[in-house]
C-alpha positions in Angstrom: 79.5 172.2 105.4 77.3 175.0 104.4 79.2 176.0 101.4 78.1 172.6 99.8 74.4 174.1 100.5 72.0 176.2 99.1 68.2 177.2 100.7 65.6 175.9 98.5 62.3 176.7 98.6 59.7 174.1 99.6 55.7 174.0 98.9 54.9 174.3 102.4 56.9 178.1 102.5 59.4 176.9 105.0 63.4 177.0 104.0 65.0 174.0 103.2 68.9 173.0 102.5 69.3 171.0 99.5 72.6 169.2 98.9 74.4 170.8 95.8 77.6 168.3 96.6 78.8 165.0 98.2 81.6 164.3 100.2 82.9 160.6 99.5 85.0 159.6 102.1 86.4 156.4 100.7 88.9 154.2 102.3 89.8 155.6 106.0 93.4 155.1 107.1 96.8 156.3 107.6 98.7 158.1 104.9 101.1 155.6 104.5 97.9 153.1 104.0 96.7 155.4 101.2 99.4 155.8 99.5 99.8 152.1 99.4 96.0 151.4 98.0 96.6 154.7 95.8 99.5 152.5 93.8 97.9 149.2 94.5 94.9 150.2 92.7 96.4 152.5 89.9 98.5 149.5 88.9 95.5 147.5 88.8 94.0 150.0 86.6 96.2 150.3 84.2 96.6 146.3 83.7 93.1 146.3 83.6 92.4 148.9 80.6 96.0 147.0 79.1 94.6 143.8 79.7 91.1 144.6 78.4 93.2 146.5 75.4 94.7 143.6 74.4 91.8 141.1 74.1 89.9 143.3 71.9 93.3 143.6 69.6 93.8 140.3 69.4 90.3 139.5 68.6 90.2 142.3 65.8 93.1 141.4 64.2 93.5 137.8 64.0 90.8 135.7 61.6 91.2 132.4 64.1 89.2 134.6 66.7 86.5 135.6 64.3 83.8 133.6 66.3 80.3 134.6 68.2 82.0 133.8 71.7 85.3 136.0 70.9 83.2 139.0 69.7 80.9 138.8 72.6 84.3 138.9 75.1 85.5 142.1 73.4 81.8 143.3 74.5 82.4 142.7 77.9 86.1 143.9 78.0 84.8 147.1 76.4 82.1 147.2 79.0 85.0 146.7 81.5 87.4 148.8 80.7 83.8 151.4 81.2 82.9 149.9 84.3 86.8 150.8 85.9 87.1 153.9 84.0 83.9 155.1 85.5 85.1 154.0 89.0 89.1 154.0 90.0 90.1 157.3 88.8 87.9 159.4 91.4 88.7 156.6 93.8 92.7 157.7 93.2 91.8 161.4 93.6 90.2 160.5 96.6 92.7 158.4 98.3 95.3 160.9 97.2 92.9 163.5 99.5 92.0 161.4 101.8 88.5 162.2 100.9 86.9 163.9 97.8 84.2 166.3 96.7 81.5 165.5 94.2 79.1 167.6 92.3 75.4 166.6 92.6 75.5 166.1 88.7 79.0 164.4 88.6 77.5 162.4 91.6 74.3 160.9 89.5 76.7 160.8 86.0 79.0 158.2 87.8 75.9 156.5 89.5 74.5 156.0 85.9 77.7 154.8 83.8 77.8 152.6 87.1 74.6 151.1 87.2 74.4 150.8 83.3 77.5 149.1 82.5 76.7 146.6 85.6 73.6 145.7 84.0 75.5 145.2 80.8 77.4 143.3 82.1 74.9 140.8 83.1 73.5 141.2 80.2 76.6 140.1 78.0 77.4 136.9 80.2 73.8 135.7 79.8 74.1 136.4 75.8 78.0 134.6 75.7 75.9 131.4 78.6 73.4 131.3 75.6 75.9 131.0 72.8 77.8 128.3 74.7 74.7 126.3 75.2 74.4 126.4 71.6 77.4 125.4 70.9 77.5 122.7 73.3 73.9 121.4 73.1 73.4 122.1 69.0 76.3 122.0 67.4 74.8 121.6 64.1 72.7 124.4 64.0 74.9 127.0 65.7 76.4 128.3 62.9 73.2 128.8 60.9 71.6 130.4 64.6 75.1 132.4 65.8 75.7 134.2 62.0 77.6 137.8 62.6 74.3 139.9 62.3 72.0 138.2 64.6 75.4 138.0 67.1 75.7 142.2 66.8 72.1 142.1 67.4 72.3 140.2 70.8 75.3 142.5 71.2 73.3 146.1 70.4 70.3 144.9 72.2 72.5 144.0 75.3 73.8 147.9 75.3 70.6 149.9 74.5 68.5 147.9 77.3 70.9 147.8 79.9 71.5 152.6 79.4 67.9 152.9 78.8 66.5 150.8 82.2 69.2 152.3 83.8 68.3 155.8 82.7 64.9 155.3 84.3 66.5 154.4 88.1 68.8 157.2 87.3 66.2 160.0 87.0 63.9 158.7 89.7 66.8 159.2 92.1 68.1 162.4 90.7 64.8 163.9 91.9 65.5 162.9 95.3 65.7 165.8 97.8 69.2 165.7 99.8 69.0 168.3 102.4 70.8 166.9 105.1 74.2 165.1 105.6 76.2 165.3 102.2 78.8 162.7 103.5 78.7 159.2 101.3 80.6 156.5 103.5 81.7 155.1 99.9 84.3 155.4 97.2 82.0 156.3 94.7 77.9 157.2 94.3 76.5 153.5 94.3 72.3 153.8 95.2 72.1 152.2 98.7 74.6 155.5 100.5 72.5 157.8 98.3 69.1 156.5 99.5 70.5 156.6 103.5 71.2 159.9 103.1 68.5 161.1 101.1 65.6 163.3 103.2 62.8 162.3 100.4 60.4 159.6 100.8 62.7 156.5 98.7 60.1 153.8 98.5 59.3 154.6 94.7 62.9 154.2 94.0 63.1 151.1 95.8 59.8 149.5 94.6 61.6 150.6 91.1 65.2 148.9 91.7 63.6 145.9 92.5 61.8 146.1 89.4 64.1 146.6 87.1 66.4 144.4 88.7 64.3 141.5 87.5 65.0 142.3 84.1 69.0 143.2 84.5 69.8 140.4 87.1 67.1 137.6 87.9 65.9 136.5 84.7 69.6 136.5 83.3 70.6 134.8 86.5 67.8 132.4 85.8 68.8 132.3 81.8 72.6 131.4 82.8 71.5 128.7 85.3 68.9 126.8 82.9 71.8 126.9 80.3 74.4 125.1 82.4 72.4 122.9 83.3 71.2 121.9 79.8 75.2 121.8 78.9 76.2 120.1 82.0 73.8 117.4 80.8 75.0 117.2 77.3 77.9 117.1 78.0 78.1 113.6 80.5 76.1 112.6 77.9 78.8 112.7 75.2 80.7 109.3 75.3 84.2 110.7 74.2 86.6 111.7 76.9 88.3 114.3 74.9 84.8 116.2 73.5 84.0 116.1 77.3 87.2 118.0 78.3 87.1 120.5 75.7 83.5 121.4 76.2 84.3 121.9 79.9 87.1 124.0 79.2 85.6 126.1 76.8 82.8 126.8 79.5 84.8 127.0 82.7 85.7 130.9 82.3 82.9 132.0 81.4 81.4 130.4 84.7 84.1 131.3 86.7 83.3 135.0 85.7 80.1 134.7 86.4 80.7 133.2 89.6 82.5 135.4 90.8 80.7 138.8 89.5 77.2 137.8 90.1 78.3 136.4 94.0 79.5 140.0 95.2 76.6 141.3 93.7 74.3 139.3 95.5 77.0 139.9 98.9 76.2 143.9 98.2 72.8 144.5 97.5 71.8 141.1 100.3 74.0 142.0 103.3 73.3 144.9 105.9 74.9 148.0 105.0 75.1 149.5 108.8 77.7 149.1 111.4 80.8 146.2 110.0 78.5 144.9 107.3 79.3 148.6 105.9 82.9 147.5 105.1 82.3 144.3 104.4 79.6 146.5 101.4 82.3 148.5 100.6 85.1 145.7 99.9 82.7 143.5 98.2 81.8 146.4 95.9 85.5 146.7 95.5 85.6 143.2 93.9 82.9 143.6 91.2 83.8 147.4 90.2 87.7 146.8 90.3 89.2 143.6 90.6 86.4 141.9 88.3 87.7 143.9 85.4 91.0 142.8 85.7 90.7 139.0 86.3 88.6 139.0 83.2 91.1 138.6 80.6 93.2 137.1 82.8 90.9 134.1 83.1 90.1 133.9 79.7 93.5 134.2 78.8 95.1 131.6 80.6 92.3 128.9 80.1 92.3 129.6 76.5 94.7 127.9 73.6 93.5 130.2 71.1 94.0 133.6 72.8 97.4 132.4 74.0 98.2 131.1 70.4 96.8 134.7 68.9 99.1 136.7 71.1 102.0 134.6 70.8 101.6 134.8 66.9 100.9 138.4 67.4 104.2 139.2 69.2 106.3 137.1 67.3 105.1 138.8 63.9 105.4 142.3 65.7 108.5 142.2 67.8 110.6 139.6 66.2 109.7 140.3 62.8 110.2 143.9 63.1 113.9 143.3 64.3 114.8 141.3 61.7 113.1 143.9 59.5 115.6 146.5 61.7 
C-alpha cells in the first residue's frame, strides 16, 4: 500500500502519510459472480442511456409532446443518463478487476457529478410535482403560469443550484486529510466511506451536509408532499369519473419515481453503515445510482398514451416509411 502514499508535512513537524489514491473494492465474490453482475449491469447501462436517448428524441421531435411536463422529463433523463454515466462505467472496470484504483482527484470528480446530479434530481421532480399541481389544481391559469421561458427558468435554476451547493460540500471534503486506510468498501466515492476513512476532524463537513441537505432534499421533499396533497384533494373533488382517472394517471409516474428514488435515499443516508447494514448501504445505493435511471423511462413510458403514441408514429414514419421509400 505505500505506493498509493506520499509523506506530507504537517504543522506540528512530524511526518504524515497522505492518501494520493483509493482503492474501491466494490462487489466481493467469485469470478463467475462478477462476470455475471459485469453483464447484468452493462446491459442495464446501455438500456438506460437508450432508454433515456429515446425520451428526449421523442420529445424534441414530435409537436404533441411540446408541453412543460415533457420538457421537464427530458431534464431528468438528461440528468439520468449523467447520474449512470458518472457511476456504472468505473463500477464495470472494477468488477472486471475485482477491485479498482482511484486517483484522489478522479475520486472527488465522481463524488461531485454524484452528489450534484442527485440533488438535481430532486430538484427536477419537485419542479415537474409543481407543474402537475398546476395543472391539476388551476387548470385555467397553467398555461398563462407554465409558458416555455418561465419553464427553462425552473429548468436552469434547478441545474446551477443543485452544481453550485454541491460544489461547496465538494471542496470542504477535498480538504480532508486521508492518511490512513485508502480502502473504500464501495463501488464508487459516495461521502459516508470517505468520511470513515478520513483521519481529519469531519464534523464541519457533516454540520455542512446536513445543511445543504435541507435545501436539495427536505424542503423539496416537503414541496412534493404539500403538492399531492393539494391534487389528491382536487381531484376527489372533481365529480366526473373520467377527469378523475386521467388526472391520476397523469400523476402516478411521477410519484412512483419519486417513491422510489427519494425511499433509497432516505434507506442510505438513515441506516447504519457498519457491519450488514454496510451491504444493505451498498445495494440500496445500487437502486438510486443504477436501476433508478433505467425504470425512469420505462415508467413513464408505459403509463403514458402520448409517449407510446409518439414512438409508434415515430417508427412507423422511420422504419416503414423508409422501406417503402427503399
Amino acid at each position: 500500500m505505500s505506493d498509493h502514499l506520499h509523506q506530507q508535512e504537517v504543522p506540528d513537524g512530524s511526518n504524515q502519510t497522505s492518501v494520493t489514491e483509493f482503492i474501491l473494492l466494490g462487489f466481493q465474490g467469485s469470478q463467475n459472480v462478477r462476470i455475471i453482475f459485469f453483464i447484468l449491469f452493462l446491459v442495464i447501462y446501455c438500456v438506460t442511456v437508450c432508454g433515456n436517448l429515446l425520451i428526449i428524441t421523442l420529445v424534441s421531435y414530435n409537436k404533441n409532446l411540446h408541453s412543460p411536463m415533457y420538457f421537464f422529463l427530458t431534464q431528468l433523463s438528461m440528468n439520468d443518463i449523467l447520474l449512470t454515466t458518472d457511476i456504472v462505467p468505473n463500477m464495470l472496470y472494477i468488477l472486471l478487476n475485482e477491485k479498482g484504483k482511484i486517483s484522489f482527484v478522479a475520486c472527488v470528480t465522481q463524488f461531485y457529478f454524484f452528489c450534484a446530479s442527485e440533488a438535481s434530481e430532486c430538484l427536477l421532480l419537485t419542479v415537474m410535482s409543481y407543474d402537475r399541481y398546476l395543472a391539476i389544481c388551476h387548470p385555467l391559469r397553467y398555461a398563462s403560469i407554465m409558458d416555455s421561458a418561465y419553464c427553462l427558468k425552473l429548468a436552469i435554476i434547478s441545474w446551477m443550484l443543485s452544481f453550485s451547493i454541491i460544489l461547496i460540500d465538494t471542496i470542504t471534503t477535498s480538504m480532508l486529510q486521508f492518511c490512513g486506510p485508502n480502502i473504500i468498501d464501495h463501488f464508487f466515492c459516495d461521502l459516508v466511506p470517505l468520511l470513515e476513512i478520513s483521519c481529519s476532524d469531519t464534523n464541519i463537513v457533516q454540520i455542512e451536509v446536513y445543511l445543504l441537505s435541507v435545501n436539495v432534499v427536505i424542503i423539496p421533499c416537503i414541496i412534493i408532499i404539500v403538492s399531492y396533497v393539494n391534487i389528491l384533494h382536487s381531484i376527489l373533488r372533481t365529480p366526473s369519473n373520467t377527469v378523475r382517472q386521467k388526472a391520476f394517471s397523469t400523476c402516478s409516474s411521477h410519484l412512483t419515481v419519486v417513491s422510489i428514488f427519494f425511499g433509497t435515499l432516505f434507506g442510505v443516508y438513515v441506516l447504519p453503515t457498519k457491519g450488514q447494514f454496510l451491504n444493505i448501504s451498498k445495494i440500496l445505493s445500487l437502486i438510486y445510482t443504477v436501476v433508478t435511471p433505467l425504470i425512469n423511462p420505462i415508467i413513464y413510458s408505459l403509463k403514458n398514451k402520448d409517449i407510446k403514441k409518439a414512438l409508434h408514429k415515430t417508427v412507423h414514419k422511420n422504419i416503414f416509411c423508409g422501406n417503402l421509400v427503399l
